[in-house]
mmCIF file as Biopython writes it, N, C-alpha, C and O atoms, coordinates in Angstrom:
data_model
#
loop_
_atom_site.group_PDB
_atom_site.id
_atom_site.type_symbol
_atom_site.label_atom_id
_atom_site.label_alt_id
_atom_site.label_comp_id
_atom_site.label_asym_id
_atom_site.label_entity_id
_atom_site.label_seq_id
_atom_site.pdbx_PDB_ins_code
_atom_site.Cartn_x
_atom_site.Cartn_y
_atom_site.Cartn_z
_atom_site.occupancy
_atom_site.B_iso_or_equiv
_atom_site.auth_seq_id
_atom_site.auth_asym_id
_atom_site.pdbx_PDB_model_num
ATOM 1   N N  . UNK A ? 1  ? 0.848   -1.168 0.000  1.0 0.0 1  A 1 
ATOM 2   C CA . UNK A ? 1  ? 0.000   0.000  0.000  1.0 0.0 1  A 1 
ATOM 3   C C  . UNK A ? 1  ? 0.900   1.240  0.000  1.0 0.0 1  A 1 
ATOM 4   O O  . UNK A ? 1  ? 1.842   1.169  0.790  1.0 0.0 1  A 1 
ATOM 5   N N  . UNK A ? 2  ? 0.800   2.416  -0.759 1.0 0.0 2  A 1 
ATOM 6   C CA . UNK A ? 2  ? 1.645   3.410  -0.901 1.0 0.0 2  A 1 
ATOM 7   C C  . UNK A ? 2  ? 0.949   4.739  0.036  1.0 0.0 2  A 1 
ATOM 8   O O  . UNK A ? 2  ? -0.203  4.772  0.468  1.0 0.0 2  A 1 
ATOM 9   N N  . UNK A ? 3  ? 1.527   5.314  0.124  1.0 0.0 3  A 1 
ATOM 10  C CA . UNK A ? 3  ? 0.776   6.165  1.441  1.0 0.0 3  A 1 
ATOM 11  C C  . UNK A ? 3  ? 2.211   7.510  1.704  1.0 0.0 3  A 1 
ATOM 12  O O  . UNK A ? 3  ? 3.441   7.525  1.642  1.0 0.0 3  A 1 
ATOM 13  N N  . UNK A ? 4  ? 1.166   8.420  1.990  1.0 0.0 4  A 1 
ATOM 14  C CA . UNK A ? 4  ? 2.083   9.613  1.674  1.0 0.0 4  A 1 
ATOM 15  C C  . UNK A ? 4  ? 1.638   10.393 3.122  1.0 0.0 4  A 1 
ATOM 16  O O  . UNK A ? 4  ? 0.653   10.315 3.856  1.0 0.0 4  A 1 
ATOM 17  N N  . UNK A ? 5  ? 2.912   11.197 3.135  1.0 0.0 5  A 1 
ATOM 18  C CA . UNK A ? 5  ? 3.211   11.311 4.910  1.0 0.0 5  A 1 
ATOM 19  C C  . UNK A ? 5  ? 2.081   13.035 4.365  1.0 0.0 5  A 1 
ATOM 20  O O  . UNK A ? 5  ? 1.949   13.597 3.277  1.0 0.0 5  A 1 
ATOM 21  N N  . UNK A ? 6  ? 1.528   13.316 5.697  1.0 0.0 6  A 1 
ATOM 22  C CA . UNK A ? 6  ? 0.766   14.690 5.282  1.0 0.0 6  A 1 
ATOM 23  C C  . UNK A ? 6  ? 1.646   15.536 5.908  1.0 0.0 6  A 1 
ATOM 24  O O  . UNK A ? 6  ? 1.168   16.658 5.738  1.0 0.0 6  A 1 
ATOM 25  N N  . UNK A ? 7  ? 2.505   15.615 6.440  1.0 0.0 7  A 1 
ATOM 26  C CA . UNK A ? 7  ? 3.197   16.652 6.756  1.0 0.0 7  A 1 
ATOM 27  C C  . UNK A ? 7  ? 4.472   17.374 5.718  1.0 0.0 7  A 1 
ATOM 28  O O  . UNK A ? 7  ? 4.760   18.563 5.582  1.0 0.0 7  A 1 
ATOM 29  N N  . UNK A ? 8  ? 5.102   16.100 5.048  1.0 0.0 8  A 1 
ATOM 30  C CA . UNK A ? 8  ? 6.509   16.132 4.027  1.0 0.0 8  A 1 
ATOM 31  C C  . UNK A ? 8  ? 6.321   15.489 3.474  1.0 0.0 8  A 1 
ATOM 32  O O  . UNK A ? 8  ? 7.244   14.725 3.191  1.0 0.0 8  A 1 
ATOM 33  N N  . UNK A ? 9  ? 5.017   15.269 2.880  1.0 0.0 9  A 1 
ATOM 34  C CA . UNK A ? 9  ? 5.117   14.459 1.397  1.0 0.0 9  A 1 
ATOM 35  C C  . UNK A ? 9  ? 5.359   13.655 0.920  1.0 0.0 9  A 1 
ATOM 36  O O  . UNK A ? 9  ? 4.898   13.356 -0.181 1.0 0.0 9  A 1 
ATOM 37  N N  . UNK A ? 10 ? 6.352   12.843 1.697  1.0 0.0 10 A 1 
ATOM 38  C CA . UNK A ? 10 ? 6.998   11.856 0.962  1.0 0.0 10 A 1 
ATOM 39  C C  . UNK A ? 10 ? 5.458   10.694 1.116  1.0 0.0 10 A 1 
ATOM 40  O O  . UNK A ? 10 ? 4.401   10.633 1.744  1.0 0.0 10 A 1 
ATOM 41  N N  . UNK A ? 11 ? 6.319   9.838  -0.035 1.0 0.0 11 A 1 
ATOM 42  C CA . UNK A ? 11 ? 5.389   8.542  -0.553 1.0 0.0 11 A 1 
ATOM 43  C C  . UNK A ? 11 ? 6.494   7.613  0.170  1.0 0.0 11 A 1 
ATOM 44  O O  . UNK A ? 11 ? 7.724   7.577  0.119  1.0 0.0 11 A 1 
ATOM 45  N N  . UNK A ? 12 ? 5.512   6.878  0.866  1.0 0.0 12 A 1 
ATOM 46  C CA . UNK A ? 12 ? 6.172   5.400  1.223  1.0 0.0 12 A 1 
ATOM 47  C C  . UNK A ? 12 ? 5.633   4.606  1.085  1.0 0.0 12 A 1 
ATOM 48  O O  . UNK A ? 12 ? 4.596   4.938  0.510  1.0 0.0 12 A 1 
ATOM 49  N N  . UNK A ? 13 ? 5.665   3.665  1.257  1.0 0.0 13 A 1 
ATOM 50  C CA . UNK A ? 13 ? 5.039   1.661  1.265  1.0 0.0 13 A 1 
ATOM 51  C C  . UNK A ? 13 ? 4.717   0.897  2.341  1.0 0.0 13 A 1 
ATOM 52  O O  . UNK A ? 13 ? 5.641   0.444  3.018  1.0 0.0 13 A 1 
ATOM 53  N N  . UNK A ? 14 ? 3.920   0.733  2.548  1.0 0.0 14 A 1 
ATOM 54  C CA . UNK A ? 14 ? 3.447   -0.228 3.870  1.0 0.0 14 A 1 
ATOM 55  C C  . UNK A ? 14 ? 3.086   -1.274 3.110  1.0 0.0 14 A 1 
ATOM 56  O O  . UNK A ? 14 ? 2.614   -1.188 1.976  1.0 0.0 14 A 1 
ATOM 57  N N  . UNK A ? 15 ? 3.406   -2.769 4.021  1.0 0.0 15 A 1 
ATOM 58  C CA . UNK A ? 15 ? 3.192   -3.688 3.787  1.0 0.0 15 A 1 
ATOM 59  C C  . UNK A ? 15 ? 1.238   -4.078 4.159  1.0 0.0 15 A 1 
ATOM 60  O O  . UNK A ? 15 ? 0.717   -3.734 5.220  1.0 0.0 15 A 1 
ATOM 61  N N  . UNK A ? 16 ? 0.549   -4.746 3.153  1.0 0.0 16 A 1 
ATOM 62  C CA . UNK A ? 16 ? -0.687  -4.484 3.653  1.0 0.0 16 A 1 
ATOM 63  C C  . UNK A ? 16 ? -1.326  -5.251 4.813  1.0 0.0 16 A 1 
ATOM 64  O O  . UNK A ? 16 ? -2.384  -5.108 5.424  1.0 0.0 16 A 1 
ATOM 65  N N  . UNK A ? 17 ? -0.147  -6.252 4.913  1.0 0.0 17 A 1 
ATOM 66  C CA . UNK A ? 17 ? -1.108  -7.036 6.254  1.0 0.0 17 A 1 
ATOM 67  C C  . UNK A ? 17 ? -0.864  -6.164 7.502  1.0 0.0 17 A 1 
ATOM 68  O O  . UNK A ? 17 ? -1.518  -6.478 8.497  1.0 0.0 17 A 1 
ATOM 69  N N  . UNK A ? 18 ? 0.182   -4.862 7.625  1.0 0.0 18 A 1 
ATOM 70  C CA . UNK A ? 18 ? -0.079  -4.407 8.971  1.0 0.0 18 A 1 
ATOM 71  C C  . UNK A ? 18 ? -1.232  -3.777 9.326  1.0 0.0 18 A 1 
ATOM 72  O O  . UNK A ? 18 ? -2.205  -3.454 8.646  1.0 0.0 18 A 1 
ATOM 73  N N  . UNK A ? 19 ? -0.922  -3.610 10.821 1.0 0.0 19 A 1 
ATOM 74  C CA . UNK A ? 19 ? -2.124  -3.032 11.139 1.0 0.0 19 A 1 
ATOM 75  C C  . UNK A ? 19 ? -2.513  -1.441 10.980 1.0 0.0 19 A 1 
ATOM 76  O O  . UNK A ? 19 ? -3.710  -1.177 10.862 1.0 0.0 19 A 1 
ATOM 77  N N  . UNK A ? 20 ? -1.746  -0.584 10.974 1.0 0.0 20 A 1 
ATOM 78  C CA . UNK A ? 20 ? -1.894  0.677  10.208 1.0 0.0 20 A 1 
ATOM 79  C C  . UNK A ? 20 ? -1.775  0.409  9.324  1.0 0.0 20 A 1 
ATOM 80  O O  . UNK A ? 20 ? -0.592  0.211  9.602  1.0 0.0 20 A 1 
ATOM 81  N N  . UNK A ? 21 ? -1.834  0.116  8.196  1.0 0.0 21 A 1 
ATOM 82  C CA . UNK A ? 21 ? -2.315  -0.113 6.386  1.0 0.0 21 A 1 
ATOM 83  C C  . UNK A ? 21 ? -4.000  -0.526 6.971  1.0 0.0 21 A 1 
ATOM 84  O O  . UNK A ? 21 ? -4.769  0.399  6.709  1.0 0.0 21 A 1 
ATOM 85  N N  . UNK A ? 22 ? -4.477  -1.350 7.471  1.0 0.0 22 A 1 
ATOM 86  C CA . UNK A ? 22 ? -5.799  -1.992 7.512  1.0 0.0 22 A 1 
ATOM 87  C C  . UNK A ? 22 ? -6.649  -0.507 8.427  1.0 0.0 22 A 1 
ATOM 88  O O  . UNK A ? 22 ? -7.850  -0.380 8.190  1.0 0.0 22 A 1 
ATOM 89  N N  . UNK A ? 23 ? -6.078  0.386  9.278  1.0 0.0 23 A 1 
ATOM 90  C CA . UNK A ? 23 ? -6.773  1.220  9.990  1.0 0.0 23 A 1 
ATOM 91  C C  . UNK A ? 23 ? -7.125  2.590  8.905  1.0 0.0 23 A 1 
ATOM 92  O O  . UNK A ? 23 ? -8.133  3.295  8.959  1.0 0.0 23 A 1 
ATOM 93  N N  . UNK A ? 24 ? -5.932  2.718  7.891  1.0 0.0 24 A 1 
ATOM 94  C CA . UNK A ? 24 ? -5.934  3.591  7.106  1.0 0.0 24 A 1 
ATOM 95  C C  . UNK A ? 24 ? -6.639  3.411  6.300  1.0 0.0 24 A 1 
ATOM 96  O O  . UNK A ? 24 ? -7.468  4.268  5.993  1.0 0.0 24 A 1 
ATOM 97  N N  . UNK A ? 25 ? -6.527  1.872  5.490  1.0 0.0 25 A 1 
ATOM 98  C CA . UNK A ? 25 ? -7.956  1.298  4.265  1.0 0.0 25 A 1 
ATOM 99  C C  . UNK A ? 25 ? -9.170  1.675  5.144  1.0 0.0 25 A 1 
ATOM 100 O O  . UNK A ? 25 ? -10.072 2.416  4.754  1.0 0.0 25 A 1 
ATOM 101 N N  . UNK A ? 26 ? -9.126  1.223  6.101  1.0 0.0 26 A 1 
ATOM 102 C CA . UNK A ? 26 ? -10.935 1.066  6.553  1.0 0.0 26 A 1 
ATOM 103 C C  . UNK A ? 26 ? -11.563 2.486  7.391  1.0 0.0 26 A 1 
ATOM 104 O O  . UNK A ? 26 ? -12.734 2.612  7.748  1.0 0.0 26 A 1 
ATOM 105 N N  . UNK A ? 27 ? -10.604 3.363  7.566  1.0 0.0 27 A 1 
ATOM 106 C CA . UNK A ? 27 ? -11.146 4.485  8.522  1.0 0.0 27 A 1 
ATOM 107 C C  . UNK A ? 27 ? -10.581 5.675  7.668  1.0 0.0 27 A 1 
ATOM 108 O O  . UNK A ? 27 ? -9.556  6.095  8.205  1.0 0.0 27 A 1 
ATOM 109 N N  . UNK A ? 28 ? -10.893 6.354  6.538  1.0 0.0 28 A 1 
ATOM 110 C CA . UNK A ? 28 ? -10.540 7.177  6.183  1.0 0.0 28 A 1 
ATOM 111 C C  . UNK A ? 28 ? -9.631  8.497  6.587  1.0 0.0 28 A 1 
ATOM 112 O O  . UNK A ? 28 ? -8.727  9.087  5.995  1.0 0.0 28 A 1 
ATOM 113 N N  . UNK A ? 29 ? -10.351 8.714  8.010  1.0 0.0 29 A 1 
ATOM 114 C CA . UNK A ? 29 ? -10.076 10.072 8.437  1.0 0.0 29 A 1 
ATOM 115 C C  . UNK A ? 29 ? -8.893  9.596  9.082  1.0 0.0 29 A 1 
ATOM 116 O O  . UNK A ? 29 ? -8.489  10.477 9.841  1.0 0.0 29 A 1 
ATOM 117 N N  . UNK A ? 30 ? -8.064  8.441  9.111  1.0 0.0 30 A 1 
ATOM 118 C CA . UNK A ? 30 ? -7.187  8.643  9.930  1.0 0.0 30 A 1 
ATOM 119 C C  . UNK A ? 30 ? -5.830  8.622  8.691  1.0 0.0 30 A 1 
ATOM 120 O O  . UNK A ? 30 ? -5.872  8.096  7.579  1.0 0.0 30 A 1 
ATOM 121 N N  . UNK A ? 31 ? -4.551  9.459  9.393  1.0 0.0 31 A 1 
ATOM 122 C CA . UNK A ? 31 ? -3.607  10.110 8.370  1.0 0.0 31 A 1 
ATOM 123 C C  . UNK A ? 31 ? -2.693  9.572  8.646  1.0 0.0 31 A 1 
ATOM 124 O O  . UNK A ? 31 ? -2.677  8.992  9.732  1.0 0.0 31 A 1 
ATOM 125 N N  . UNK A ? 32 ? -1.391  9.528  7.673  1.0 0.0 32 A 1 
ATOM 126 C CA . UNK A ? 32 ? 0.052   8.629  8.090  1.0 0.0 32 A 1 
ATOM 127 C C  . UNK A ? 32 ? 0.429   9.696  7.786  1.0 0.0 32 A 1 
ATOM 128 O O  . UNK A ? 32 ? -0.023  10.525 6.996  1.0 0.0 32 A 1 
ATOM 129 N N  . UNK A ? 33 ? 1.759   9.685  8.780  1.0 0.0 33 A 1 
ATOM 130 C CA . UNK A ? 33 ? 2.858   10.100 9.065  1.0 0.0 33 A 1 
ATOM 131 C C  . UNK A ? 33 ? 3.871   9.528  9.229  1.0 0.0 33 A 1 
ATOM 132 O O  . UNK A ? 33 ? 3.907   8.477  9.869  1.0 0.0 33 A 1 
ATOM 133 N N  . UNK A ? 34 ? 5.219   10.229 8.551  1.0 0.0 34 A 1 
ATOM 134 C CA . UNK A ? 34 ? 6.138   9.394  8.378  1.0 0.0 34 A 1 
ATOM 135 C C  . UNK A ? 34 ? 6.860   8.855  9.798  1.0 0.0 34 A 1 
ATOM 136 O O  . UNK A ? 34 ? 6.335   9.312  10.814 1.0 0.0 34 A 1 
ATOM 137 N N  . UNK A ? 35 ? 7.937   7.991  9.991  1.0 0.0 35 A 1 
ATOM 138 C CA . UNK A ? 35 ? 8.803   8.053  11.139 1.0 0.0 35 A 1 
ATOM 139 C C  . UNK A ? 35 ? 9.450   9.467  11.482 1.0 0.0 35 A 1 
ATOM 140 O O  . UNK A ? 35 ? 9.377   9.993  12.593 1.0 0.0 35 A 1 
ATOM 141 N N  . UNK A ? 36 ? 10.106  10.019 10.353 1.0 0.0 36 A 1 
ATOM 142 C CA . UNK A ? 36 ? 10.908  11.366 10.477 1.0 0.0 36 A 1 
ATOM 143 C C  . UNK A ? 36 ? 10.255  12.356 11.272 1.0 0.0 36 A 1 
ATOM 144 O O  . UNK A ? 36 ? 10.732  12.819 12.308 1.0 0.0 36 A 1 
ATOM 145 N N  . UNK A ? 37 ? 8.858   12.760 10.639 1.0 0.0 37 A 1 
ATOM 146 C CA . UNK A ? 37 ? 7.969   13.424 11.200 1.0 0.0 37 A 1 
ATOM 147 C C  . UNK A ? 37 ? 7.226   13.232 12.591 1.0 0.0 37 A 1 
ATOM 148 O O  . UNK A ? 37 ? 6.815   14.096 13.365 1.0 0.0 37 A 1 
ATOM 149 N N  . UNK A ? 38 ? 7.168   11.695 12.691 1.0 0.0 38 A 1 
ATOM 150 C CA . UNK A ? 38 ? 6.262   11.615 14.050 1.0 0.0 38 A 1 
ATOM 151 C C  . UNK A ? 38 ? 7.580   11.811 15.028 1.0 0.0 38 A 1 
ATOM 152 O O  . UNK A ? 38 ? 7.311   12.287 16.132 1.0 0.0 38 A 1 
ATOM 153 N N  . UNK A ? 39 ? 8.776   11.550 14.806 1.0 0.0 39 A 1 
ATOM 154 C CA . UNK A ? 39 ? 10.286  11.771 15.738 1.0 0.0 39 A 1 
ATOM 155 C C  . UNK A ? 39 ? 10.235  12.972 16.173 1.0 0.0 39 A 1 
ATOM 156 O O  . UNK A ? 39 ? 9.922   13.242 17.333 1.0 0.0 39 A 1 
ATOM 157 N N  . UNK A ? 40 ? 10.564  13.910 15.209 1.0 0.0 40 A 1 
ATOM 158 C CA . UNK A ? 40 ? 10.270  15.708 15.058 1.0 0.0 40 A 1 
ATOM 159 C C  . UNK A ? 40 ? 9.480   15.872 15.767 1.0 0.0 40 A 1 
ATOM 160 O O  . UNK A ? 40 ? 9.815   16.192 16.907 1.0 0.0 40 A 1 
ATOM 161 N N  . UNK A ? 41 ? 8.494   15.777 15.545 1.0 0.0 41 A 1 
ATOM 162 C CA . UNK A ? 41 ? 6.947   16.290 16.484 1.0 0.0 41 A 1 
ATOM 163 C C  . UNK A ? 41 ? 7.146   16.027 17.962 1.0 0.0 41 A 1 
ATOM 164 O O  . UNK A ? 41 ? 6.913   16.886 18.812 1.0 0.0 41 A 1 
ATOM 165 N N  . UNK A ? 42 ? 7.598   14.772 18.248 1.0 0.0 42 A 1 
ATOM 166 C CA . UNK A ? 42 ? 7.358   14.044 19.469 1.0 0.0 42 A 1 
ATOM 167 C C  . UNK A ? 42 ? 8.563   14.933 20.226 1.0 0.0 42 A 1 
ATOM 168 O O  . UNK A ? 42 ? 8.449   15.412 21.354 1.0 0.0 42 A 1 
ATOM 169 N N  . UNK A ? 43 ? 9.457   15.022 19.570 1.0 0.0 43 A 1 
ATOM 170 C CA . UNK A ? 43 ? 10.845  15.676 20.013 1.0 0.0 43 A 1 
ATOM 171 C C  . UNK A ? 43 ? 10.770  16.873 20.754 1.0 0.0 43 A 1 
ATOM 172 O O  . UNK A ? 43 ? 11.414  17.218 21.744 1.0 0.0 43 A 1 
ATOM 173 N N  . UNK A ? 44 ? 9.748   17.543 20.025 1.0 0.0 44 A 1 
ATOM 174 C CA . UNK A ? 44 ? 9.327   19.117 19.962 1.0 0.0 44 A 1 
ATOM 175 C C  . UNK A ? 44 ? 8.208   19.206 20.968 1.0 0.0 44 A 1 
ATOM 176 O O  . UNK A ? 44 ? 8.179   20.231 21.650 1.0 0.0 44 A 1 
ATOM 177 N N  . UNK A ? 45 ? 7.187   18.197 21.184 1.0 0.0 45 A 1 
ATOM 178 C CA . UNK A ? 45 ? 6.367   18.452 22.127 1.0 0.0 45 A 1 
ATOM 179 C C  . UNK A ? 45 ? 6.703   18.650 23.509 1.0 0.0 45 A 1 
ATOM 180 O O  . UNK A ? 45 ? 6.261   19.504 24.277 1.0 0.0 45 A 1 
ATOM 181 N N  . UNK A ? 46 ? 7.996   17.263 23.831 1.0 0.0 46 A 1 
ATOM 182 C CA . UNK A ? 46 ? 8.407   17.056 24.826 1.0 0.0 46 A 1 
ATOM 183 C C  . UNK A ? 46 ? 9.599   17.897 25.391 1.0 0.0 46 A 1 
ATOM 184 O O  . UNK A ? 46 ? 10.079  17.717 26.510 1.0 0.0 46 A 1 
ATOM 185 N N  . UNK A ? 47 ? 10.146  19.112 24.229 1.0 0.0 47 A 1 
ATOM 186 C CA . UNK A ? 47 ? 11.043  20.010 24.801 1.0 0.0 47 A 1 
ATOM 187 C C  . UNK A ? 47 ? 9.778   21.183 25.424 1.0 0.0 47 A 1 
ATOM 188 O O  . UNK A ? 47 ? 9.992   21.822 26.454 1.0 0.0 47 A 1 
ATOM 189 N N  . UNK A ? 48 ? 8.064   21.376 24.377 1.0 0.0 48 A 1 
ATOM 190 C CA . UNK A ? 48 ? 7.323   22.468 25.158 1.0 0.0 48 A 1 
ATOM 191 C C  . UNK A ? 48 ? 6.918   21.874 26.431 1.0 0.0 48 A 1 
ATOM 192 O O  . UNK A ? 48 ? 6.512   22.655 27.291 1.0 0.0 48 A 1 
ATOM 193 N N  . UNK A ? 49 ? 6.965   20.460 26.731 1.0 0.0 49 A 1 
ATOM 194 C CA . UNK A ? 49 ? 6.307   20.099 27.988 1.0 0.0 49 A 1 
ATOM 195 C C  . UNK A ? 49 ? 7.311   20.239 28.997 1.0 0.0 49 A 1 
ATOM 196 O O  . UNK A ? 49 ? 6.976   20.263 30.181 1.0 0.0 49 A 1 
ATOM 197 N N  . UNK A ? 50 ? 8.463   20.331 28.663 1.0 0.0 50 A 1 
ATOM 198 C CA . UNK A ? 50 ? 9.877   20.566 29.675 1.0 0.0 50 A 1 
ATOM 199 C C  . UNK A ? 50 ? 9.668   21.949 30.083 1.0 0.0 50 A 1 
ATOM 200 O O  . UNK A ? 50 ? 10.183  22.337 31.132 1.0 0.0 50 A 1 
ATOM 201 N N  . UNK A ? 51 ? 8.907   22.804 29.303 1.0 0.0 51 A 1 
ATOM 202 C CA . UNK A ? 51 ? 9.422   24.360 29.934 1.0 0.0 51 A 1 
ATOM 203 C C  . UNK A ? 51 ? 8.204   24.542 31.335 1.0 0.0 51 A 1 
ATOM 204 O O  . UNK A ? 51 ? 8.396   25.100 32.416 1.0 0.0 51 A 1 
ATOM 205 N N  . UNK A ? 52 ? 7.230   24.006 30.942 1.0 0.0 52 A 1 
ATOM 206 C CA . UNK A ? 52 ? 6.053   24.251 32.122 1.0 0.0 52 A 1 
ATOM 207 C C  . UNK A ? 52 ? 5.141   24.842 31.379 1.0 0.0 52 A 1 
ATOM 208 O O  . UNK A ? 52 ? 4.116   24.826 32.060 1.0 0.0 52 A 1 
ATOM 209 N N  . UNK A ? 53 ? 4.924   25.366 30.351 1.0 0.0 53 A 1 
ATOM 210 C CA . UNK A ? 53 ? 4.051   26.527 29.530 1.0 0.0 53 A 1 
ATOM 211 C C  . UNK A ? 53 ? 2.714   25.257 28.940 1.0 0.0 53 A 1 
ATOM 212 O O  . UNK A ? 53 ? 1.513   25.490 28.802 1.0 0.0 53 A 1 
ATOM 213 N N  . UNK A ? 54 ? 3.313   24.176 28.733 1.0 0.0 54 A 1 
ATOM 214 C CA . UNK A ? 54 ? 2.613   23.463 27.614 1.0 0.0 54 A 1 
ATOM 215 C C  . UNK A ? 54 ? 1.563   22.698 28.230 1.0 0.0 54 A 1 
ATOM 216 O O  . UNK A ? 54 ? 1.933   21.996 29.171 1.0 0.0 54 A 1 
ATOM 217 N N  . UNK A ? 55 ? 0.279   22.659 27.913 1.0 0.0 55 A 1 
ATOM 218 C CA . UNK A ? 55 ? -0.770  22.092 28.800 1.0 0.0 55 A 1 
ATOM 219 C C  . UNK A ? 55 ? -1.733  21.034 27.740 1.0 0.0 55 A 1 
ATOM 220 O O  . UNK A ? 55 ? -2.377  21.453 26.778 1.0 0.0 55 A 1 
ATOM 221 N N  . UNK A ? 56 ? -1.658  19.645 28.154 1.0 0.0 56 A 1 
ATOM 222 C CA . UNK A ? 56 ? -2.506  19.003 27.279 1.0 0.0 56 A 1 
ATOM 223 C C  . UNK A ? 56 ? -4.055  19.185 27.933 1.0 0.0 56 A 1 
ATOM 224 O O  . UNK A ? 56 ? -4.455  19.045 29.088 1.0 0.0 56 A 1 
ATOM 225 N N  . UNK A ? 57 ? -4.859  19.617 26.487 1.0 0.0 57 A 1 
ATOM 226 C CA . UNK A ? 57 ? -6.356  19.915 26.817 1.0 0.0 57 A 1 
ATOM 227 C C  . UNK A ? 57 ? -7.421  18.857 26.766 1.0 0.0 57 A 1 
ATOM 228 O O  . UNK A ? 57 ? -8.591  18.937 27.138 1.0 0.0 57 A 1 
ATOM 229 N N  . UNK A ? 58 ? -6.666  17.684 26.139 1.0 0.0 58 A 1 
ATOM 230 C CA . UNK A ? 58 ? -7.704  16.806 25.860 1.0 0.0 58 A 1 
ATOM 231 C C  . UNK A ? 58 ? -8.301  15.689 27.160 1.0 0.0 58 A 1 
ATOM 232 O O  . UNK A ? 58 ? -9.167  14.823 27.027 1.0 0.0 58 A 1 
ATOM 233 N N  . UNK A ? 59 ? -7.455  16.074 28.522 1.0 0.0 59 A 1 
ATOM 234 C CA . UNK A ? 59 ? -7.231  15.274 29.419 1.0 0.0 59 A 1 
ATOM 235 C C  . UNK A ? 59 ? -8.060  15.960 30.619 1.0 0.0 59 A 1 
ATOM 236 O O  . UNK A ? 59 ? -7.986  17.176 30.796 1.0 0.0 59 A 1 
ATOM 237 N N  . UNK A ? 60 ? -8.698  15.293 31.274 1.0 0.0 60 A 1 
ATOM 238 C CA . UNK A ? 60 ? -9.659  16.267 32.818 1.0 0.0 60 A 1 
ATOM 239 C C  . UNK A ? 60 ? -8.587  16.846 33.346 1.0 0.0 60 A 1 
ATOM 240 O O  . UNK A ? 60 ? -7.425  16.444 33.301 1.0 0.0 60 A 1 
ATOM 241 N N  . UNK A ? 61 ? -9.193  18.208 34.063 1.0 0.0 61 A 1 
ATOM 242 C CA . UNK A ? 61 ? -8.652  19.255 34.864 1.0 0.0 61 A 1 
ATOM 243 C C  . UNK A ? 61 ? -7.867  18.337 36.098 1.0 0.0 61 A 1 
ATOM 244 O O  . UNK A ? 61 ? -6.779  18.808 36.427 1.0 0.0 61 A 1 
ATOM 245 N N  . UNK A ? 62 ? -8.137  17.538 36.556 1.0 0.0 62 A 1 
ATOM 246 C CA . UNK A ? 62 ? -7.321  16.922 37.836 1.0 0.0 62 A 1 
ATOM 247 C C  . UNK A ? 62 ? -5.936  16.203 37.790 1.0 0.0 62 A 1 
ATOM 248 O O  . UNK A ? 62 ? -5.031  15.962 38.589 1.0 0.0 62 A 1 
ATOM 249 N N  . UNK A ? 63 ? -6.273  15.919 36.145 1.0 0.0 63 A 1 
ATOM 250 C CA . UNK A ? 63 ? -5.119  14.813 35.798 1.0 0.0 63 A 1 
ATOM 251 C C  . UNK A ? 63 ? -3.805  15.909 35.142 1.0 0.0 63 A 1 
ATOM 252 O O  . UNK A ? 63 ? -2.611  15.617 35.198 1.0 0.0 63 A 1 
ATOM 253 N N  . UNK A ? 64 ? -4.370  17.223 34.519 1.0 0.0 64 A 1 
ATOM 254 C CA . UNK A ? 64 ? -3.726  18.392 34.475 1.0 0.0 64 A 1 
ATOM 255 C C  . UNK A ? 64 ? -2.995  18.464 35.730 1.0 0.0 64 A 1 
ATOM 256 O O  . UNK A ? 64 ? -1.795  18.191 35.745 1.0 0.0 64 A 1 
ATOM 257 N N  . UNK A ? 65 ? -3.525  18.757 36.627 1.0 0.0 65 A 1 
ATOM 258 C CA . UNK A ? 65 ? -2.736  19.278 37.427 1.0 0.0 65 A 1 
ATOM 259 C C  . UNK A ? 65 ? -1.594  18.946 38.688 1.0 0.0 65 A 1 
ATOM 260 O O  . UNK A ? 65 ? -1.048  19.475 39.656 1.0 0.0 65 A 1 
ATOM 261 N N  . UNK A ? 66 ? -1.700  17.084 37.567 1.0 0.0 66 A 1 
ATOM 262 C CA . UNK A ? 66 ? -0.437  16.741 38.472 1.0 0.0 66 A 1 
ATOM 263 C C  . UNK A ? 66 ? 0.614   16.457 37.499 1.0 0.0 66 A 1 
ATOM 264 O O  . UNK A ? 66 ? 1.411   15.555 37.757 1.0 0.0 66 A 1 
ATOM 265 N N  . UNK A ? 67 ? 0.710   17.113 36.420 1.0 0.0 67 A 1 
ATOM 266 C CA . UNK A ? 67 ? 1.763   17.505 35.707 1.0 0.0 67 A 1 
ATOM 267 C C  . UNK A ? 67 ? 2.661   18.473 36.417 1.0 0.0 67 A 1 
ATOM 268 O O  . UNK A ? 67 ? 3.668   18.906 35.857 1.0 0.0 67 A 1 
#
């Protein structure tokens, strides 16, 4: 399955029996991203969560605040 990263474009290949190739065929809305990119990102989140500024919203107020 060929599949293109939405952040940098690139085209890559997944083998189709994995299980992200089968989540991506069957659930549209969900997006691939490359390794490079999900590294970067992850890299970058965890230097804003080092400063104290960075607050995840998707999580209840209690569990916030033992960050």
């Amino acid at each position: 399955m060929r599949v293109k990263c939405v952040i940098c474009d690139s085209i890559n290949e997944l083998d189709d029996d994995l299980p992200l190739a089968k989540k991506l065929r069957n659930r549209p809305i969900h997006t691939y991203m490359c390794t490079e990119c999900h590294g970067r990102i992850s890299v970058n989140t965890e230097s804003r969560l080092a400063t104290g500024n960075f607050r995840f919203f998707r999580t209840s107020s209690p569990i916030d605040e033992e960050f």
